[in-house]
C-alpha positions in Angstrom: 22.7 18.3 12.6 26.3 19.1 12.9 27.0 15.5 13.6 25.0 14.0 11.4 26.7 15.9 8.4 30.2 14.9 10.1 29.6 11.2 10.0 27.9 11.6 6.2 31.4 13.1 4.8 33.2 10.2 6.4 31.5 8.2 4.3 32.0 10.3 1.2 35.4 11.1 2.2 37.1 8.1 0.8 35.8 8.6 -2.6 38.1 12.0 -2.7 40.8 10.6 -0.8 41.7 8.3 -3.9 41.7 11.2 -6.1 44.4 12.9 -3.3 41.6 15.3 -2.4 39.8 15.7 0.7 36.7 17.5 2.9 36.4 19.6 5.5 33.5 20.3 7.5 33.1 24.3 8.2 29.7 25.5 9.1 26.1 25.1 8.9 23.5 27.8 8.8 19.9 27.4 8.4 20.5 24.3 5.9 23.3 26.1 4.5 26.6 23.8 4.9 30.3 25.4 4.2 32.8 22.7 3.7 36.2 23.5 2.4 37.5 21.5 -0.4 41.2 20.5 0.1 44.2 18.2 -1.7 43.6 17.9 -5.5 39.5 18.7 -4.3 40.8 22.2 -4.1 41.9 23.2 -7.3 40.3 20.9 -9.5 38.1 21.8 -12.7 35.4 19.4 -11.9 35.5 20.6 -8.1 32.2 22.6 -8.4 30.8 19.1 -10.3 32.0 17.0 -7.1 30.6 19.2 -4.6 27.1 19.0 -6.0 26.6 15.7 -7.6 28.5 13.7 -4.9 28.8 15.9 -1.4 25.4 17.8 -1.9 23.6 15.2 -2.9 24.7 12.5 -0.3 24.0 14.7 2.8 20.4 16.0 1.3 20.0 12.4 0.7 20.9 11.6 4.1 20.0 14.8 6.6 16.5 16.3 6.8 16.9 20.2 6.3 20.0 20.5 4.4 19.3 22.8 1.4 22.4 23.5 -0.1 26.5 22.7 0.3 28.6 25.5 -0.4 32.5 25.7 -0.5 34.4 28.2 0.7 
């Protein structure tokens, strides 16, 4: 699964790269993925917006078993 949610925020990765902002694969656990949010991603008021509506959404599109992305 690791992989599979590797290759999904390479697609999504451009999309926050334009912004100056950027992803960071941590962890998963039982369906439970930790990415870290970095550049302008990191301190940004709609942060907790583009986590759910863009990363979370992609890779339970995309990955059987994901159940929720957190940041950490």
């Amino acid at each position: 699964m690791e992989e599979k949610i590797k290759q999904s925020l390479k697609k999504i990765r451009p999309i926050l790269q334009r912004d100056g902002g950027d992803v960071e694969f941590i962890r998963e656990n039982e369906g439970v993925v930790s990415v870290k949010l970095k550049g302008a991603c990191g301190n940004c008021p709609g942060a907790k917006m583009t986590l759910k509506m863009v990363i979370e959404k992609t890779l339970k599109n995309e990955i059987d078993g994901v159940k929720e992305v957190k940041a950490i």
